[in-house]
C-alpha positions in Angstrom: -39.6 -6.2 13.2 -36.2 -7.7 11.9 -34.3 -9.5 14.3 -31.5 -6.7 14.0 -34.2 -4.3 14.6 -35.3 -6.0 18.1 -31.9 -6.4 19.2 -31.6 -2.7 19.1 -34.2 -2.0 20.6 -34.0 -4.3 23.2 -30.9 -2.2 23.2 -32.5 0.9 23.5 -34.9 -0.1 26.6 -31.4 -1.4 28.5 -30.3 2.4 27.8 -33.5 3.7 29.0 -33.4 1.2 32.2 -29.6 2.6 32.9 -30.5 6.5 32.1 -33.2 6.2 35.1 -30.9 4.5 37.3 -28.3 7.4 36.4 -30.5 10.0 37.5 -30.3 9.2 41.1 -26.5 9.8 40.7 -26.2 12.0 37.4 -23.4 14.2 38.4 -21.2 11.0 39.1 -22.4 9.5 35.9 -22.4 12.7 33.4 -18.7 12.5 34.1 -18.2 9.0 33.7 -20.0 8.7 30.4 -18.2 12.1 28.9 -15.2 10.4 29.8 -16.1 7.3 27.8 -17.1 9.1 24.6 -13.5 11.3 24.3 -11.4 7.9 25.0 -13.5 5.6 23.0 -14.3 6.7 19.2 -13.5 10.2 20.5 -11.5 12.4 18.4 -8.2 11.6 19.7 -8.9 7.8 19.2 -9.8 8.3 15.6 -6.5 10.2 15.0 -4.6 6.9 17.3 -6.6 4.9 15.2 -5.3 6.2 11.7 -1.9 6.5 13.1 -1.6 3.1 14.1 -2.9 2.0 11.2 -0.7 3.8 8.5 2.4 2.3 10.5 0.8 -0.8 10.4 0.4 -0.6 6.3 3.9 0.8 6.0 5.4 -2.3 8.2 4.0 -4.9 5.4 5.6 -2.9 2.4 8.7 -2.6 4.7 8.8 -6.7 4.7 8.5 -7.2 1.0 11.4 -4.9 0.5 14.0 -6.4 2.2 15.1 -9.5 0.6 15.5 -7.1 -2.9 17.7 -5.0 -1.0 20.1 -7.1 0.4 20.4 -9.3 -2.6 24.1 -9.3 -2.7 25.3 -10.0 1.1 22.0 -12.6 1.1 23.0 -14.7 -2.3 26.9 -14.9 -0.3 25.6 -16.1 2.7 22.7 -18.6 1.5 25.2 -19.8 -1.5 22.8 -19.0 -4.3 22.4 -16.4 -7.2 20.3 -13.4 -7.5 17.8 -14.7 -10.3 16.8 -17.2 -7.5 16.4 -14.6 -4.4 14.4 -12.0 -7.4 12.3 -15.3 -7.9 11.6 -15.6 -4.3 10.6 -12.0 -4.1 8.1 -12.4 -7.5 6.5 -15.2 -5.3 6.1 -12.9 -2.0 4.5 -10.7 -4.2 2.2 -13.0 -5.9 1.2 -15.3 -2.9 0.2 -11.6 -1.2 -2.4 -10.6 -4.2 -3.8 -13.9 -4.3 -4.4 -14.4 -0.5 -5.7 -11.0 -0.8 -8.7 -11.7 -2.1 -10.0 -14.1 0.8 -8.9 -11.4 3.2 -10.7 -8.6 1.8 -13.9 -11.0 1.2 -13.8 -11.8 4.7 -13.2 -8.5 5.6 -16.1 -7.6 3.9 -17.6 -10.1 6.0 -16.3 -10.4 9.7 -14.4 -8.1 12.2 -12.0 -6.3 10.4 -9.9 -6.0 13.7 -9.6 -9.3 13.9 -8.4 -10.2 11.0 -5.6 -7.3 10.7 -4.3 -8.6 14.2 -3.8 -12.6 12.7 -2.6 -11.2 9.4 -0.2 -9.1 11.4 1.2 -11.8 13.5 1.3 -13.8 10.8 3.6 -12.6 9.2 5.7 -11.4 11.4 6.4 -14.6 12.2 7.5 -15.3 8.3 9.6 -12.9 9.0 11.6 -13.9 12.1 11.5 -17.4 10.6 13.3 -16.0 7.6 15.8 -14.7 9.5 16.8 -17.8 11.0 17.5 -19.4 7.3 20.6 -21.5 7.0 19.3 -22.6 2.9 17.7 -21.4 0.0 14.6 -23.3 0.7 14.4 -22.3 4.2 14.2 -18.8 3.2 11.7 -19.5 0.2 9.7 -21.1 3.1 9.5 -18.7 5.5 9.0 -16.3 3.2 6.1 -17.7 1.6 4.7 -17.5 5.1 5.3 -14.3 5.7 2.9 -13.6 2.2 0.3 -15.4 3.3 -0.2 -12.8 6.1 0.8 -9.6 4.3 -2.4 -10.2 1.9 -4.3 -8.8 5.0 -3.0 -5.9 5.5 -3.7 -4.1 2.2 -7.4 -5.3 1.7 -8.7 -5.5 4.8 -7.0 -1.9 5.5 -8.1 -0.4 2.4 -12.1 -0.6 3.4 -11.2 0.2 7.1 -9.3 3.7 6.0 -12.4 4.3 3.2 -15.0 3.9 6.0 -13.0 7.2 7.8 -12.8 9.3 5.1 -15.8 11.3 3.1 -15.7 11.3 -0.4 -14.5 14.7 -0.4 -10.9 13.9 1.0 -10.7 10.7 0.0 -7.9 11.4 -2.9 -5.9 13.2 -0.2 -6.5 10.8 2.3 -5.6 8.1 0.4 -2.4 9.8 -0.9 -1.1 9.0 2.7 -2.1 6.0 3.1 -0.4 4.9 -0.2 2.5 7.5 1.0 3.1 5.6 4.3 3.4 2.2 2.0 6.1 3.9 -0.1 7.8 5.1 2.8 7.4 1.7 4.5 9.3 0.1 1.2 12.1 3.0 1.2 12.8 2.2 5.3 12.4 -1.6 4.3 15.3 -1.4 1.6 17.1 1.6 3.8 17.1 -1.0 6.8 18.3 -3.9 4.8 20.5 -2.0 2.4 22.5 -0.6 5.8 22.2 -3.3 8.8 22.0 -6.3 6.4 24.9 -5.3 4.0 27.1 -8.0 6.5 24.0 -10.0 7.7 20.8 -10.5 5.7 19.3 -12.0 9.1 19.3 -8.7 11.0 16.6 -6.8 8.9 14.2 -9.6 8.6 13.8 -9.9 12.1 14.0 -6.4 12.7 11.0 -5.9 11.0 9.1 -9.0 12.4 9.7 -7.4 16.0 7.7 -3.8 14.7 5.5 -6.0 13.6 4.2 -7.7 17.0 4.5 -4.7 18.8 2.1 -2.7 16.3 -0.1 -5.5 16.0 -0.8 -5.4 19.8 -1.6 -1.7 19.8 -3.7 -2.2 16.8 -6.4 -4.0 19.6 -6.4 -0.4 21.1 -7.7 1.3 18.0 -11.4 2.1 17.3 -13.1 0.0 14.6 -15.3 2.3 12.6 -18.6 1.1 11.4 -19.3 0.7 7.8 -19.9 3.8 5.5 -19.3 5.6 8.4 -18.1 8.9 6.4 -20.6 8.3 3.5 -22.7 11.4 4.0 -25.8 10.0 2.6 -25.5 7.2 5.7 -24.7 9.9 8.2 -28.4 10.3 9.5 -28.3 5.9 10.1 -25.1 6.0 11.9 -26.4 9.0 14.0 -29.6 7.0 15.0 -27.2 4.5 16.4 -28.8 1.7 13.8 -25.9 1.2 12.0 -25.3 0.1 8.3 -26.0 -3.2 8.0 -25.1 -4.7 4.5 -23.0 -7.6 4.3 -21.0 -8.9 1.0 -22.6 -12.6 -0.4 -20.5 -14.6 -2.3 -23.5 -14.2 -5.4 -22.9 -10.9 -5.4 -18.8 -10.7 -6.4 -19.6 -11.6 -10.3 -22.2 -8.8 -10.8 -19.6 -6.3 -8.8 -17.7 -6.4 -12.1 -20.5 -5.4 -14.6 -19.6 -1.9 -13.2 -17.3 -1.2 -16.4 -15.0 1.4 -14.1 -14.3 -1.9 -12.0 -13.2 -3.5 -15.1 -11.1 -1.0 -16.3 -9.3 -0.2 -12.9 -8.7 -4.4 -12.2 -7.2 -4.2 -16.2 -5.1 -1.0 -16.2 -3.4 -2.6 -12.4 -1.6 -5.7 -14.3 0.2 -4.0 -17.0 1.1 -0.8 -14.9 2.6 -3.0 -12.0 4.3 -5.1 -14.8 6.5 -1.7 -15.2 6.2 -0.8 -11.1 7.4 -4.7 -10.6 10.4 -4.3 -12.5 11.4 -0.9 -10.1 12.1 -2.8 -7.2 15.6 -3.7 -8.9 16.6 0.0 -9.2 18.4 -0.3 -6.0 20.7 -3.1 -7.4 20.9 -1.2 -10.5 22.2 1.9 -9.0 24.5 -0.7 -6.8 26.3 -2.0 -9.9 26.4 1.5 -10.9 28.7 1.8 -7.6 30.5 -1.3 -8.2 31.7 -0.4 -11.8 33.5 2.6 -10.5 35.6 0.1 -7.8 33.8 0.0 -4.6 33.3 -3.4 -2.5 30.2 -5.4 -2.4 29.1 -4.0 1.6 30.1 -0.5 0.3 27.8 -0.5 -3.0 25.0 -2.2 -1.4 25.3 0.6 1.3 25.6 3.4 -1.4 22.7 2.0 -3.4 20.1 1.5 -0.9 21.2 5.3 0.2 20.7 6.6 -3.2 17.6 4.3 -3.8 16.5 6.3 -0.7 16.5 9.6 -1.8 15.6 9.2 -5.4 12.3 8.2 -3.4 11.7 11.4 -2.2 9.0 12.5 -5.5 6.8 9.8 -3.9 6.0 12.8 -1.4 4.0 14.6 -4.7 1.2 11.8 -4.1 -0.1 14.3 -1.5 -0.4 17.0 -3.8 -1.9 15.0 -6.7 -4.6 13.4 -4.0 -5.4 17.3 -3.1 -6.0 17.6 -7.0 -8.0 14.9 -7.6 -10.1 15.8 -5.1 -10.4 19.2 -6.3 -11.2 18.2 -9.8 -13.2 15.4 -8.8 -15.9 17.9 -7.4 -16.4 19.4 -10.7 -16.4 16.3 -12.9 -16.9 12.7 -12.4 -14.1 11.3 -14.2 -11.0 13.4 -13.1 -9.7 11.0 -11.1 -8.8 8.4 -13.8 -7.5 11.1 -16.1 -5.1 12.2 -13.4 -3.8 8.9 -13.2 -3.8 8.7 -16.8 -1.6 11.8 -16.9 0.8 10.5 -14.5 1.4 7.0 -15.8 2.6 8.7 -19.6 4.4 11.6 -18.1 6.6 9.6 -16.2 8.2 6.7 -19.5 10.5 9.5 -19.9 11.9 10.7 -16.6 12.5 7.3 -15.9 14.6 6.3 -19.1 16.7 9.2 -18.2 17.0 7.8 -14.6 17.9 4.7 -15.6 20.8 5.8 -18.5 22.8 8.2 -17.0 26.2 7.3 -15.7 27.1 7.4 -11.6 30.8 8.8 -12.9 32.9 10.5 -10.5 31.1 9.1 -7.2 33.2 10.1 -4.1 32.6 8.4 -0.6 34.7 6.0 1.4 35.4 2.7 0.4 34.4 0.2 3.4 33.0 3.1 5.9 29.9 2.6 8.2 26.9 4.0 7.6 27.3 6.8 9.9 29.9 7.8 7.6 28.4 7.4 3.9 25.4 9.1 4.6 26.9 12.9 4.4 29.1 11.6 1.9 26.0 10.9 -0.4 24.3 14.1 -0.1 26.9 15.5 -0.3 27.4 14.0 -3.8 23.7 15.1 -4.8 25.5 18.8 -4.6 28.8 18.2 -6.0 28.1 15.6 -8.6 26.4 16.3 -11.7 25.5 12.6 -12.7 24.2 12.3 -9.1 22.2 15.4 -9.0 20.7 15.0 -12.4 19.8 11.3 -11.6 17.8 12.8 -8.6 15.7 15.6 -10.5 14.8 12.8 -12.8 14.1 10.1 -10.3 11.7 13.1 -8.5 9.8 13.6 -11.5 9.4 10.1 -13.0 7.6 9.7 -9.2 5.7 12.8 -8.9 4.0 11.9 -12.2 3.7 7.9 -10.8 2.4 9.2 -7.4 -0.6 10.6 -9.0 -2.0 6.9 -10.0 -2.4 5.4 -6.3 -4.4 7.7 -4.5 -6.9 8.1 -7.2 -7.3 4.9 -8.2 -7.7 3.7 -4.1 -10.3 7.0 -4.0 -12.0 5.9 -7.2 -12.7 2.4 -5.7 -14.3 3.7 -2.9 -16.4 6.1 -5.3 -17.8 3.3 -7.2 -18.6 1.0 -5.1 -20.8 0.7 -1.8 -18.9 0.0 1.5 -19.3 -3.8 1.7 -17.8 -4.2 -1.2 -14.5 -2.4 -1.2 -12.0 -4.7 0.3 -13.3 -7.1 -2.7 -12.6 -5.1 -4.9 -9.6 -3.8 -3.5 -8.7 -7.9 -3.3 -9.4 -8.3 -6.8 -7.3 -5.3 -8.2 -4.4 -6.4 -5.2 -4.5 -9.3 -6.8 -4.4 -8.7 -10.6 -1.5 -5.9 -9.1 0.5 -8.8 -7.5 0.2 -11.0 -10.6 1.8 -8.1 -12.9 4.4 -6.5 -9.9 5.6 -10.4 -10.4 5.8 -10.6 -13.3 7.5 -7.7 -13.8 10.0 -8.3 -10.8 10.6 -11.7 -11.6 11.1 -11.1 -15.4 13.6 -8.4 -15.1 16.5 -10.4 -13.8 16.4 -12.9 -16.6 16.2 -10.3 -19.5 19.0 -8.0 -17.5 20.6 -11.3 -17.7 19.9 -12.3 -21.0 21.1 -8.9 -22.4 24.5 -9.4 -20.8 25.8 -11.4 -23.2 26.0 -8.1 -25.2 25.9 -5.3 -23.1 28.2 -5.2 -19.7 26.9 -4.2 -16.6 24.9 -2.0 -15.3 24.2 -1.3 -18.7 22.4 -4.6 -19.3 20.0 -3.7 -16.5 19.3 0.0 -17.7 17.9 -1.8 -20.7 16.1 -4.0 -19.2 14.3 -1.7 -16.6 13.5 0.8 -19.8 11.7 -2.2 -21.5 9.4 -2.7 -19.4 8.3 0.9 -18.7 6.4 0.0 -21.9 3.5 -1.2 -20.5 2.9 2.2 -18.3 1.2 2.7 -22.0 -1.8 0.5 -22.3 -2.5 1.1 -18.5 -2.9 5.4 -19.7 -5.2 3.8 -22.2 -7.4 2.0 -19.5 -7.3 4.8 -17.5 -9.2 7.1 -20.1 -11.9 4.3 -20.7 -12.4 4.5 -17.2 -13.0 8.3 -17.1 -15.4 7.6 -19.8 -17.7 5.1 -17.3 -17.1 6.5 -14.1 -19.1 9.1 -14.0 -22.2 6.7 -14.3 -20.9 4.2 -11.8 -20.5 7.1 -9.0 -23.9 8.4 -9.7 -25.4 4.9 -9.2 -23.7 4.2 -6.2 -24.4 7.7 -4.2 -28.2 7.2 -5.6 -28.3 3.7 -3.6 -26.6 4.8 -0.7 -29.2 7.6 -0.4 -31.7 5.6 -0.7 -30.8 3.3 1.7 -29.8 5.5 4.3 -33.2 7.3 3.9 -35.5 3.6 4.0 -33.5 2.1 6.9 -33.5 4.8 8.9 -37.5 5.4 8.0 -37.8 1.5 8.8 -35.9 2.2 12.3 -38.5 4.6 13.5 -41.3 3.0 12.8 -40.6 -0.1 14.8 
């Protein structure tokens, strides 16, 4: 007998011991124990559980977003330029996707709790730090900081959310989990773009304060086991022995011979080269503002508003989860050919959203908040330019929100459950490298191309440059609906045939 196999049942006599000591009281105890089961890994503490968590994975996106937001009121106060605050931003992002890869490794590895509760705090505290920044370096600092922590949020979260969901839902499920990051970006750059238009410190510190206080209820969330939706595992879990498997360290080079792991890792750094270079779209659409007159608080207010709700064809990620799912169950590969779809169908929504003009834009020059937002919707109605920069922002997303939550559902199709968050780690960080590339690239070529073309024209062109590489990321995509199928059938073999020998094994001892 394994040692795992005589701790549980040493285990299972302790149970016995207690059940026979329970029978002299069993009505008192029958209560007690139902009681136990609905508060802990009961229904109601799954659904806490994924609540908690999706806030907590929204938070982190919240963070990064920021700084990009406020560029304008942050560059006045620190006495710097925008290339430098875009270069801190590229770094964020970078220094996230690398760290990621040690987080989801250990992950893979360790208690997944505790790891999400010191990535958490960690940077959290970046983030108040950052708000306390008197200099340029002091920011760059605390920033880093605050990157070191976010790399544990994604990876570590990614194979803790797979471990809830079957197969079956996994597209849909992971369409909210991606959702909730989106939405966690658009109430990062809201929050900055509206309480940090006068005071970049306000935001940052903002944000590190939902941070601590999520964090803590994080401890009250259950931890699920490993594979414990995988439906070939569901007869292990159910004997209460438990998937077992641990990630080694000999294994990560072989976890790349799976040609669909190659192709996803691939396709992530040129697509987030063209998703790197969005995050200027709110500064874009704030020089928009400030070439028809407005004041520097009033267009960074106005373009984080409008940033805002050209967000809103994120929401089609749900839809195009539910899709892959559907499809999925009928063929193998439909998930990357969704995403494939959706990267191509969206180059030219998103050269019409970057083009047109912001003419004629009506709202009050140097008014709150309070009083811009109506102003702004009500321009979605009334103005033309406005409006049709909306319907083409909303479908340059809905085809873009198809790639996330197939992609996250095709990792977890392709790969057994203790090896996930690696690969999640890997792709985050091959994502990270080409988000900062792209971020930090598009300043200097907006810049560059200024010299000829005067603002905001100078960054339409340069955000429509890089929407180029959405292209060879398609491509990948369709080689990866070529392999797939082979690499899912593989993986659902082994997980069968473990779930069937451990569980065999179990018995007989």
């Amino acid at each position: 007998m394994s040692g795992t196999q005589a701790a549980l049942r040493g285990e299972f006599i302790g149970l016995e011991a207690t059940a026979t000591a329970e029978a002299f009281a069993p009505g008192q105890n029958v209560a007690m124990a139902s009681t136990r089961q609905r508060l802990i890994g009961g229904k109601s503490h799954k659904v806490w559980t994924i609540v908690v968590f999706v806030i907590l994975a929204s938070l982190d996106n919240a963070a990064i977003a920021i700084v990009p937001a406020m560029i304008l009121p942050t560059a006045e106060a620190l006495n710097t330029s925008s290339r430098a605050l875009g270069f801190i931003t590229g770094v964020v992002i970078l220094t996230t996707a690398i760290t990621s890869v040690a987080w989801g490794y250990w992950g893979d590895r360790s208690d997944r709790k505790r790891l999400l509760f010191g990535g958490t705090l960690l940077w959290a505290l970046g983030s108040w730090l950052s708000g306390g920044a008197s200099a340029y370096w002091q920011l760059f600092l605390w920033q880093f900081v605050m990157a070191l922590g976010l790399g544990a949020i994604a990876t570590v979260g990614f194979s803790v959310i797979s471990d809830f969901v079957s197969p079956r839902r996994r597209g849909l499920a992971m369409s909210f989990w991606g959702l909730s990051q989106g939405i966690g970006g658009l109430f990062g750059a809201y929050l900055a773009s509206q309480a940090g238009s006068d005071n970049f410190r306000t935001p940052l510190r903002a944000i590190a304060v939902l941070g601590v206080i999520f964090a803590v209820l994080y401890l009250t969330t259950y931890q699920a086991p490993r594979g414990y939706a995988e439906p070939a595992l569901k007869q292990l879990h159910d004997s209460g022995a438990g998937y077992q498997h641990q990630i080694e360290l000999a294994q990560v080079p072989a976890l790349f011979d799976k040609r669909t792991n190659l192709w996803l890792v691939l396709q992530g750094f040129t697509a987030q080269i063209a998703y790197g270079s969005l995050i200027w779209v709110e500064f874009l659409y704030q020089n928009k503002v400030l070439e028809q007159g407005y004041d520097s608080a009033t267009a960074t207010k106005v373009g984080g508003l409008l940033g805002a709700v050209f967000r809103i064809g994120a929401l089609f990620s749900i839809l195009a989860g539910h899709i892959g799912d559907r499809l999925q169950r009928r063929d193998l590969s439909a998930r990357a050919k969704v995403s494939a779809i959706g990267l191509l169908g969206a180059i030219p929504f998103f050269l019409v959203f970057f083009f047109l003009p912001l003419s004629g834009i009506d709202v009050t020059n140097g008014a709150s908040t309070g009083t811009l937002i109506p102003e702004v919707l009500k321009e979605l109605v009334t103005n033309p330019f406005v409006a049709a920069a909306f319907f083409s922002s909303m479908l340059a997303l809905a085809f873009t929100s198809a790639d996330s939550p197939n992609a996250f559902a095709l990792i977890s199709d392709v790969n057994l459950p203790e090896h996930r968050g690696t690969v999640f780690g890997v792709q985050n960080m091959i994502n990270g490298v080409g988000r900062s590339v792209g971020n930090a690239l598009t300043g200097p070529v907006a810049t560059a191309l200024e010299r000829s073309l005067v603002a905001p024209l100078n960054w339409a062109v340069g955000l429509a440059i890089f929407q180029v590489f959405f292209i060879p990321a398609g491509w990948m995509y369709w080689r990866a609906a070529k392999t797939s199928p082979g690499d899912i059938t593989e993986t659902r073999a082994m997980l069968e045939e473990r779930g069937r020998s451990e569980v065999v094994g179990d018995r007989a001892d």
